[in-house]
C-alpha positions as YAML, in Angstrom:
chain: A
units: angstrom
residues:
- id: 1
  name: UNK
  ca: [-82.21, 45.23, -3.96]
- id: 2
  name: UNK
  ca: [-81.74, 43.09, -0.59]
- id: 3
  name: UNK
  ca: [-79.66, 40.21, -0.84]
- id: 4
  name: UNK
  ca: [-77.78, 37.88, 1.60]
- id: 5
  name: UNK
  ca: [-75.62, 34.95, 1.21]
- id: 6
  name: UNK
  ca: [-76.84, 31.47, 2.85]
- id: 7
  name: UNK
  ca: [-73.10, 29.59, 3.05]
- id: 8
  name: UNK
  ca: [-71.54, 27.04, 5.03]
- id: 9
  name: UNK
  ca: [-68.06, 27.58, 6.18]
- id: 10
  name: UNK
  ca: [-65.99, 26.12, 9.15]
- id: 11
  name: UNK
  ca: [-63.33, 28.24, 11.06]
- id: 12
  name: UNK
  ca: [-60.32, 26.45, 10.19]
- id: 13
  name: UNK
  ca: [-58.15, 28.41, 13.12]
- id: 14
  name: UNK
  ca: [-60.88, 26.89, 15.87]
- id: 15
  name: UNK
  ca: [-60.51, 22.92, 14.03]
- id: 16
  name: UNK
  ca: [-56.55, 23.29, 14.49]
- id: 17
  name: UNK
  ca: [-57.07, 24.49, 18.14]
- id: 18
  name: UNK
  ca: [-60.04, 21.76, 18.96]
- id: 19
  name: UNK
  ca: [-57.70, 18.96, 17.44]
- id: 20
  name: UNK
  ca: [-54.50, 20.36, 19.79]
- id: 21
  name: UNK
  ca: [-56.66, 20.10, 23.12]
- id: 22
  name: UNK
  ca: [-57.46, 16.26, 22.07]
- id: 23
  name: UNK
  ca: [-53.70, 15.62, 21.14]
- id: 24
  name: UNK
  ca: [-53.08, 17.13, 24.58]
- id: 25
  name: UNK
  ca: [-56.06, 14.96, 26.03]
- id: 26
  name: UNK
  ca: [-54.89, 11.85, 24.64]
- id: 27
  name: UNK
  ca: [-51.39, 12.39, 25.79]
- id: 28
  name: UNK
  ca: [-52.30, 12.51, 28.89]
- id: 29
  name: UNK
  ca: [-55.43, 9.82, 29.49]
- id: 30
  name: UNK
  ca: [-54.75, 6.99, 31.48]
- id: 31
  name: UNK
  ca: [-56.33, 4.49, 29.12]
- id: 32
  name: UNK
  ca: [-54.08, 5.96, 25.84]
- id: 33
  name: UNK
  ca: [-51.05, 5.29, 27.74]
- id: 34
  name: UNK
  ca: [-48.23, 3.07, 25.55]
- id: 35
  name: UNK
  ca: [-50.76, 3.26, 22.64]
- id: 36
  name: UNK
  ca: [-49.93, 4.82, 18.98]
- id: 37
  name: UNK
  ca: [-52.58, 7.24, 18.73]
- id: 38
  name: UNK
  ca: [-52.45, 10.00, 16.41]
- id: 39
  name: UNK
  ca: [-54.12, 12.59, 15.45]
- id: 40
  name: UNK
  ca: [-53.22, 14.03, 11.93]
- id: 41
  name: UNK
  ca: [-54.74, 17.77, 10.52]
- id: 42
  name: UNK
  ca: [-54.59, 18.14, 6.66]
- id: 43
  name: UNK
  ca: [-56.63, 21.18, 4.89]
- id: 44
  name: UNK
  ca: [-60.43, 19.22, 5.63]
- id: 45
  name: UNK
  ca: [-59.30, 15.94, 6.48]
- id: 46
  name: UNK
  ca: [-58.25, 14.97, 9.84]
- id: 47
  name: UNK
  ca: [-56.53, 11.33, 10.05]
- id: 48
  name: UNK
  ca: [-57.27, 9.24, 13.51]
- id: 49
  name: UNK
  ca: [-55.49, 6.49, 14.01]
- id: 50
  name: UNK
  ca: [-54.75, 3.80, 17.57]
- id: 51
  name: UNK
  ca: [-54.68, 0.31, 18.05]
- id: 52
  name: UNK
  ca: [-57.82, -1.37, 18.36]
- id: 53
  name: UNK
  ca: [-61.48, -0.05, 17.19]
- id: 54
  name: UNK
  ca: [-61.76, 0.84, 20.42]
- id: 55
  name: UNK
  ca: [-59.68, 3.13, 20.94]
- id: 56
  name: UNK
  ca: [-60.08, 4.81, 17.29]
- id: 57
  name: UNK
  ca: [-63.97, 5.53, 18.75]
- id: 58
  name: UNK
  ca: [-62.61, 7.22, 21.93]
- id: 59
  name: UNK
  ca: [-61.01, 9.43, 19.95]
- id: 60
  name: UNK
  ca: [-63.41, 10.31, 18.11]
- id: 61
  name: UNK
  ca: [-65.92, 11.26, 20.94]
- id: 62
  name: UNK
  ca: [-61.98, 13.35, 22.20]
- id: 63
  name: UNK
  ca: [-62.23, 14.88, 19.31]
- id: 64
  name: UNK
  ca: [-65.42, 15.49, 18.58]
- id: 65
  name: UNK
  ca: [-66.05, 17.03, 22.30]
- id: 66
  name: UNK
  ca: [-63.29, 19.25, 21.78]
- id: 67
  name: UNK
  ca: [-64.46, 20.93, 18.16]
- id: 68
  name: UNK
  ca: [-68.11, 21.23, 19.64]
- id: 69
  name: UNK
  ca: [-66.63, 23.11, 22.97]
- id: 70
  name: UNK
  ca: [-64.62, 25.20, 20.18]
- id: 71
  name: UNK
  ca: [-68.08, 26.27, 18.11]
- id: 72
  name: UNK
  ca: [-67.47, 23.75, 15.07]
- id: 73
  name: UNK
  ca: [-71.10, 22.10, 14.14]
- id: 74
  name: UNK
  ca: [-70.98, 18.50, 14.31]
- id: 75
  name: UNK
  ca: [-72.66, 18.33, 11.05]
- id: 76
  name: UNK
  ca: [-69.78, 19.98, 9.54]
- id: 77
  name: UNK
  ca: [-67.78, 16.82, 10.46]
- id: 78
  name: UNK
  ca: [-68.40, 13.30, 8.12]
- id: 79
  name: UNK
  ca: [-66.76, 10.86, 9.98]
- id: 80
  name: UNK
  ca: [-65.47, 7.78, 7.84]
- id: 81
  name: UNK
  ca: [-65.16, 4.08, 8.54]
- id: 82
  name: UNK
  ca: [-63.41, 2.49, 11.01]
- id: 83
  name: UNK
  ca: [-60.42, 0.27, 8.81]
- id: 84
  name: UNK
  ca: [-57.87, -1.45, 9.77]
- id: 85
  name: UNK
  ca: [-54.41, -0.45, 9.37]
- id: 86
  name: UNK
  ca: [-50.97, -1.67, 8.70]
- id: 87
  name: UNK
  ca: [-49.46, -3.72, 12.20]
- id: 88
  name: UNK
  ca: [-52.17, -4.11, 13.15]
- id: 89
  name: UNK
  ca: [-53.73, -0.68, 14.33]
- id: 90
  name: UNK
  ca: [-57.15, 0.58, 12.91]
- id: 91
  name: UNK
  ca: [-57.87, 4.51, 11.46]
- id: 92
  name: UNK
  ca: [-60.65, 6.27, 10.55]
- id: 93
  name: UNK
  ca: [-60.87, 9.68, 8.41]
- id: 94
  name: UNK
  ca: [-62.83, 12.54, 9.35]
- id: 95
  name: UNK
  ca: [-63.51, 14.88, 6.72]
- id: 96
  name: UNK
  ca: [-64.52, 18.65, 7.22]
- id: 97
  name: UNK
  ca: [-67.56, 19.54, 4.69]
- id: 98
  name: UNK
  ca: [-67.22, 23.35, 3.83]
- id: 99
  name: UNK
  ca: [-69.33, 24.99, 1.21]
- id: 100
  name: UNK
  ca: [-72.77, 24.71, 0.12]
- id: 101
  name: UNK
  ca: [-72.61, 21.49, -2.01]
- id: 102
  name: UNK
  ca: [-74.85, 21.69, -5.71]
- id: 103
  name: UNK
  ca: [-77.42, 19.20, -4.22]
- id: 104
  name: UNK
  ca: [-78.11, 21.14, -0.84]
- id: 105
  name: UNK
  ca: [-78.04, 24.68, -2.76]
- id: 106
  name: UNK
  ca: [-80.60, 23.02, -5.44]
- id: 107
  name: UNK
  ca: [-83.36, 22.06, -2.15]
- id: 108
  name: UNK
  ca: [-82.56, 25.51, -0.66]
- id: 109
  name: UNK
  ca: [-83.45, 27.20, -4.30]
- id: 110
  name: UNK
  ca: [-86.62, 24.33, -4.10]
- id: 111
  name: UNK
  ca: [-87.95, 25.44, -0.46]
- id: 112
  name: UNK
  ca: [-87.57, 29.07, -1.17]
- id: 113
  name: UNK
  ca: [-90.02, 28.72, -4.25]
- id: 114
  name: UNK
  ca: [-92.16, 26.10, -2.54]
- id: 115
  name: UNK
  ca: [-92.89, 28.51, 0.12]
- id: 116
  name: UNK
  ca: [-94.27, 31.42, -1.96]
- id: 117
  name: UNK
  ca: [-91.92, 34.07, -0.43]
- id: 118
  name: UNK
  ca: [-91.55, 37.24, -2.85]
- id: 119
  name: UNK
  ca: [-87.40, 36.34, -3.01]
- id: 120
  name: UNK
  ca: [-85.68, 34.58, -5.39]
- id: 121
  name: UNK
  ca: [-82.82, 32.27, -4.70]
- id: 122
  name: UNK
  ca: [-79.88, 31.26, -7.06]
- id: 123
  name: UNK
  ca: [-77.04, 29.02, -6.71]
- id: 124
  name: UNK
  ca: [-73.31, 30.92, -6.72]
- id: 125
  name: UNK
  ca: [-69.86, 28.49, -6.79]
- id: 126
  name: UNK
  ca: [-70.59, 27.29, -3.16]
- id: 127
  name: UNK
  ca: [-73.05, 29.27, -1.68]
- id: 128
  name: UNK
  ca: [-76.44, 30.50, -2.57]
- id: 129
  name: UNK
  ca: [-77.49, 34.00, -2.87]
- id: 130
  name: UNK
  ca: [-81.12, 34.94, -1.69]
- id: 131
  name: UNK
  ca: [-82.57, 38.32, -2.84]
- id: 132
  name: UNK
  ca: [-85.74, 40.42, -2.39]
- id: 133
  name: UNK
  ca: [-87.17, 43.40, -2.25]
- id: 134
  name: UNK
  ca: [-87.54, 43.51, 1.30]
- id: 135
  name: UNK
  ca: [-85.81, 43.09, 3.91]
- id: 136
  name: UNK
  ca: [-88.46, 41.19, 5.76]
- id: 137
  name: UNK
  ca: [-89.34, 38.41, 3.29]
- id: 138
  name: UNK
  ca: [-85.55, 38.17, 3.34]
- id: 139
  name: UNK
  ca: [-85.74, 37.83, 7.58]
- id: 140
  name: UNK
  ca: [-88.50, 35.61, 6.37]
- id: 141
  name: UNK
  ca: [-86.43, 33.21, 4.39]
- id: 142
  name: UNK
  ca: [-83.78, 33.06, 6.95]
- id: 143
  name: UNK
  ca: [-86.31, 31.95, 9.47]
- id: 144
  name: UNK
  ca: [-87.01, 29.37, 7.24]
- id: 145
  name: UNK
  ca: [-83.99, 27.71, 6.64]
- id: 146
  name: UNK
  ca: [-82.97, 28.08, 9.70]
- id: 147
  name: UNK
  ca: [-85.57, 25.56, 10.50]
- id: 148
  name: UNK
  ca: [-84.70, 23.30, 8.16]
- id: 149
  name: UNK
  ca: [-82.00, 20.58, 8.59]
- id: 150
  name: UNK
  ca: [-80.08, 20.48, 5.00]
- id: 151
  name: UNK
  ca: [-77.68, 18.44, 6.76]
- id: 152
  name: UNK
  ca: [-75.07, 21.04, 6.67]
- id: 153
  name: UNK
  ca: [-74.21, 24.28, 9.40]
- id: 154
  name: UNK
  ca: [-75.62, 27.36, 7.26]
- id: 155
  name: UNK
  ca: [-74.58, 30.79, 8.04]
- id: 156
  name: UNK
  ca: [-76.11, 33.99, 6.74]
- id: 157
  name: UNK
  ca: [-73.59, 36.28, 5.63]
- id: 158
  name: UNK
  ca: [-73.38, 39.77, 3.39]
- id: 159
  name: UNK
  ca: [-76.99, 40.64, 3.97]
- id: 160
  name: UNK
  ca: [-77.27, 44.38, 1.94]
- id: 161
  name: UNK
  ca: [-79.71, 46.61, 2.10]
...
């Protein structure tokens, strides 16, 4: 029977190089000059922090610029508060959603049935596995998540014949 995977993953190689090129960026920008700016990569978290609110924001856009030009989805990116930070610096965390959360995989399951398609949809760990029993309801389904925002990058992956 046909099957694919609907999943939302983020190329973690491509997030390291995007947040280099704005380290580099920074370094070198004529307005980060004498500041403590830094940019900090942990498994999906990535740590900004400079002095003033300012400056945490123009990272952000450094950033963000960078891991679009590098083909990470800016909905794959939750960007956090702007706080203030010890001697007087601010920081702001940026964490890096992977996976097809419970919540989103429950309205993909929902839309799939609300749309009468002959597949069937079920909910797998983080990802959600659509099958059929052809391969163009299941070309079908993929055209119509793909125009639905679920507030996450999807990706269509493992489709079997």
């Amino acid at each position: 029977m046909p099957s694919f995977d609907v999943v939302s993953e983020v190329n973690s190689q491509e997030v390291d190089n995007g947040v280099n090129q704005a380290r580099k960026e920074i370094t070198t920008r004529y307005d980060f000059r004498g500041s403590k700016t830094e940019i900090e990569l942990e498994k999906n978290l990535i740590k900004l922090m400079s002095d003033d609110e300012y400056k945490v924001k123009a990272v952000q856009e450094v950033l963000l610029g960078k891991l679009i030009k590098r083909g990470i989805d800016a909905k794959a990116l939750e960007f956090g508060k702007i706080e203030d930070a010890t001697a007087g610096t601010a920081k702001c965390e940026v964490k890096i959603k992977e996976g097809v959360d419970t919540e989103t995989g429950k309205k993909i399951v929902k839309l799939i049935k609300e749309s009468k398609m002959k597949v069937q949809g079920q909910i797998q760990d983080n990802q959600v596995r659509i099958t059929g029993k052809k391969r163009d309801d299941l070309q079908e389904a993929i055209t119509l998540l793909k125009g639905t925002d679920f507030g996450i990058p999807l990706q269509f992956k493992n489709f079997r014949d």
